[in-house]
C-alpha positions in Angstrom: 89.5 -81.9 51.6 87.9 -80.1 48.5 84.9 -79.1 48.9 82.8 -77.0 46.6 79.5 -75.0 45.9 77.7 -76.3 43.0 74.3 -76.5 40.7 72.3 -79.3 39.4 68.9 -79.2 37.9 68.4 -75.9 39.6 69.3 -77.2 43.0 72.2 -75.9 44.8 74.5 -77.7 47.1 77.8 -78.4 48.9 79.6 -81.1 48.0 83.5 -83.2 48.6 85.6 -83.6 45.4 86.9 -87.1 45.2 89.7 -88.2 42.4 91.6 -85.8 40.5 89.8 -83.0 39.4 92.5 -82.3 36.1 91.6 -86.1 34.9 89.5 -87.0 32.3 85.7 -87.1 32.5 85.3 -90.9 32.1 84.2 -94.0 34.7 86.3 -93.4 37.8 86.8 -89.9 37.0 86.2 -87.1 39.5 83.0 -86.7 41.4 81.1 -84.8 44.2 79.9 -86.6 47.7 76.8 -84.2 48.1 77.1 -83.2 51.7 74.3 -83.0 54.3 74.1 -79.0 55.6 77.4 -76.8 54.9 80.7 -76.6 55.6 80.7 -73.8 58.2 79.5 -76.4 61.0 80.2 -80.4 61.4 78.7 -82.3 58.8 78.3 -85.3 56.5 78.8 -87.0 53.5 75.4 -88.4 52.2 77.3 -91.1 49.9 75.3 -89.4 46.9 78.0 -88.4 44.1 77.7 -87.0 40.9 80.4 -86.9 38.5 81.8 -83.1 38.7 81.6 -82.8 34.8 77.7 -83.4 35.2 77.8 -80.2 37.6 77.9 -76.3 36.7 80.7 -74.8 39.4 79.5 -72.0 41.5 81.5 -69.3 43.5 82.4 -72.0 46.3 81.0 -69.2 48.9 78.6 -66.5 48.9 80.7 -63.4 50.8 79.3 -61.1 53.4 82.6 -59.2 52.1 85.8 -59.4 50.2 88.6 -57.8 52.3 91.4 -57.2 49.9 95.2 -56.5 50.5 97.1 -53.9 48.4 100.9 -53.9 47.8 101.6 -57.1 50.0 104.4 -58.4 47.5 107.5 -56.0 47.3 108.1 -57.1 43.7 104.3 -56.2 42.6 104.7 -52.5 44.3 107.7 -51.8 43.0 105.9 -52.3 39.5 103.2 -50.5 40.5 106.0 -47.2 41.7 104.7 -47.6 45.4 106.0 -47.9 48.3 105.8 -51.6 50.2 103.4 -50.2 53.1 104.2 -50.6 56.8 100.7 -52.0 57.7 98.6 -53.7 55.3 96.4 -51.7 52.7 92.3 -53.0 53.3 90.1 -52.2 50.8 86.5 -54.1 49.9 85.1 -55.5 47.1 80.9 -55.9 47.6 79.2 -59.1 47.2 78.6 -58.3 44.0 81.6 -58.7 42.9 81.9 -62.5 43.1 81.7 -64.6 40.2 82.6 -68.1 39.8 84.6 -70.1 37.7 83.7 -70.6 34.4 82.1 -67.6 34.4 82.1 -64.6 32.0 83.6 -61.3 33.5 82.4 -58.1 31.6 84.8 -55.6 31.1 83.5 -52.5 32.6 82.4 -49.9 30.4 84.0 -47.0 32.7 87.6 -48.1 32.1 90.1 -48.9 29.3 92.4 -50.8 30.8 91.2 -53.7 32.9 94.5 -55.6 34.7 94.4 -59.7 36.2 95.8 -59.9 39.5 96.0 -63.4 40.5 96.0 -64.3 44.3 95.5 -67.2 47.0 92.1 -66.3 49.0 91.4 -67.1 52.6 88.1 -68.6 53.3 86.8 -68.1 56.7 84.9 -70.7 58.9 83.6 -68.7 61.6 82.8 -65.5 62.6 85.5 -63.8 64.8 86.8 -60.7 65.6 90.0 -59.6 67.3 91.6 -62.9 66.7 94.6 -63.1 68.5 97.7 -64.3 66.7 97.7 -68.0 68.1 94.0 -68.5 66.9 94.2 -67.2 63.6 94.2 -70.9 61.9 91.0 -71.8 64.3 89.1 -69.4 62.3 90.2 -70.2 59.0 87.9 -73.2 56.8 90.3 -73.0 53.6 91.7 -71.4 50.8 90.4 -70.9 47.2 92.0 -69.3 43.8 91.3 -65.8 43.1 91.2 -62.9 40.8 91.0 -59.2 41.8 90.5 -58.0 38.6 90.9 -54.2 38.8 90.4 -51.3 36.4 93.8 -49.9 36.6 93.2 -46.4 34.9 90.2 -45.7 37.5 92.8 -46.9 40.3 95.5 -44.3 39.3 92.4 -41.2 39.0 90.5 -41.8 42.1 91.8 -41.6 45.3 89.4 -44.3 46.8 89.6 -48.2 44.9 85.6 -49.0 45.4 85.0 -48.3 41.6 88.1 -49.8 40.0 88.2 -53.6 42.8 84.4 -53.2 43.1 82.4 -53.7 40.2 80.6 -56.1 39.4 82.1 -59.7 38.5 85.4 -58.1 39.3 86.2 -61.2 42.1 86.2 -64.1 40.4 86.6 -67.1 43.2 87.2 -70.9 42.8 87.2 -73.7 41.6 86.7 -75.5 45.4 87.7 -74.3 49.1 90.7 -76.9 50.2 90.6 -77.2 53.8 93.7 -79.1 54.1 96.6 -76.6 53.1 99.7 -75.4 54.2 99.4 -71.7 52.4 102.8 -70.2 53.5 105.0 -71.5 50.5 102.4 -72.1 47.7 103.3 -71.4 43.6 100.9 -68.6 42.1 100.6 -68.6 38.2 98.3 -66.4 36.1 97.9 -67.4 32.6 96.5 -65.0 29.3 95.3 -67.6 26.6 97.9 -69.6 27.9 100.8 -67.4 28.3 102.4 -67.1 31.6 101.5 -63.2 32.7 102.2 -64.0 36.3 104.3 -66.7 38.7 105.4 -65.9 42.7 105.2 -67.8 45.4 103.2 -67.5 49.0 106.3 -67.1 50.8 107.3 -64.0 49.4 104.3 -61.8 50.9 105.0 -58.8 53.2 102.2 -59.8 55.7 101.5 -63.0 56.3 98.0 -64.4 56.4 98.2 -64.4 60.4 99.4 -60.6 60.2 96.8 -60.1 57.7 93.9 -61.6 59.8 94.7 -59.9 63.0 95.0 -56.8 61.4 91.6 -56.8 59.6 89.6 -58.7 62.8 91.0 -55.8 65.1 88.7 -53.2 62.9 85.8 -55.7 61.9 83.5 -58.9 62.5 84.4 -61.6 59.6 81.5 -63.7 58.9 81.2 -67.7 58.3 82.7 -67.4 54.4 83.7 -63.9 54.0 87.2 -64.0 52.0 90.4 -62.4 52.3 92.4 -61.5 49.4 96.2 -61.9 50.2 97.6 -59.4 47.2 99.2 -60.4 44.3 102.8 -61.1 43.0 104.3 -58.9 40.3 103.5 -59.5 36.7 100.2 -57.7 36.6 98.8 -56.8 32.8 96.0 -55.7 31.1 92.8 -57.9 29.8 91.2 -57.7 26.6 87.5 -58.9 25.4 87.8 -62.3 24.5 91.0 -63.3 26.7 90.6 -66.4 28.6 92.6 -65.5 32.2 93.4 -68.7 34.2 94.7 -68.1 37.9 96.6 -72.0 39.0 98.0 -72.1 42.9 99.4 -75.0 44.0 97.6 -77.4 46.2 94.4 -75.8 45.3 93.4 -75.9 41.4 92.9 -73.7 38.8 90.2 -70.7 38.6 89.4 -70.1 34.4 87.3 -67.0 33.4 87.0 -65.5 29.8 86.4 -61.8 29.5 83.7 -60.5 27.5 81.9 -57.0 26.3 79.5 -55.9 28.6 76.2 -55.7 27.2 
């Protein structure tokens, strides 16, 4: 099940993509079944559906947190000159951070050399904390497209990654949370006005998602649609103003921002 966060005529809602999202908007193309409540509890269809090109796409979850992973494929490190790490690397990216798709991304006025970093995102359903390793998929609702854009200059000169993963529009999240995925061998592919920058697969992570969400949950309290960031295959490059960035997973969709000067 797709499901995804969306406006219309200043209302906001939750609602189930039916068809194929990549067909063409026409008569029997794709649409939304507004849902009754949201998707962090039971609920229902209310049979209301609006054709998803009539829509405007919103970040499909509003994040307490963004709990990223650094260095978790061995390809992208070695890239990078570091070390694959012996226990995942947490870092967080604020609310703030989230924008949806479609949506500009300013490039930040504090760096020169802004980098894509196309990853899978877990959604979670519930809150939870010290999951054990057998209930990890109990608390997960889905998985989304992402992109942890980081200022990769600021990276390499501070010590801490809040400035360079944190600023503002700097997690792009979408299109739609699919509930109804099996993550652990899943294509990744990051295009730069259509040129391939960037193509792994889930099954080539160091930590797994399980690893991953026992390891954060034995620090912290993950809320009802907080997201983890799984890390991102090799490939990474830098973004210029006006550069359309598309992130594509497979089984999910793809997430499509352009980068513009920030004003």
């Amino acid at each position: 099940m797709r499901i995804a966060r969306f406006s219309i005529d200043g209302n906001v809602g939750f609602g189930v993509v039916e068809g194929d999202p990549s067909s063409a908007a026409a008569e029997g193309g794709p649409v939304l079944d507004i849902i009754k409540g949201h998707p962090f509890a039971e609920f229902e269809r209310s049979g209301q559906k609006v054709p998803l090109d009539k829509v405007r796409l919103l970040p499909p979850v509003l994040p307490s947190k963004v709990v990223g992973i650094g260095r978790n494929y061995a390809e992208h490190a070695a890239e990078l000159g570091q070390q694959v790490p012996d226990v995942p690397i947490a870092f967080f990216k604020p609310s703030t951070s989230v924008a949806g798709p479609g949506d500009p991304v300013a490039y930040p006025s504090f760096s020169g050399e802004l980098h894509h970093e196309a990853e899978l995102a877990v959604v979670i359903g519930r809150m939870c904390r010290e999951v054990p390793r057998d209930r990890v998929q109990d608390v997960i609702l889905g998985y989304t497209c992402a992109n942890d854009l980081t200022a990769r200059d600021v990276q390499r000169r501070e010590s801490q990654w809040t400035r360079a993963k944190g600023f503002d529009g700097s997690c792009p999240l979408g299109p739609w949370v699919e509930t109804e995925l099996d993550p652990g061998d899943l294509g990744i592919m990051c295009t730069v006005n259509g040129e391939q920058r960037q193509l792994g697969r889930t099954s080539d992570m160091v930590h797994s998602i399980t690893d991953l969400i026992v390891h954060i949950t034995e620090a912290m309290t993950l809320l009802p649609g907080d997201v983890v960031l799984t890390g991102t295959p090799a490939g990474v490059g830098p973004l210029n103003v006006g550069d359309e960035v598309a992130v594509t997973i497979e089984g999910i969709g793809t997430l499509t921002n352009k980068v513009i000067k920030r004003g």
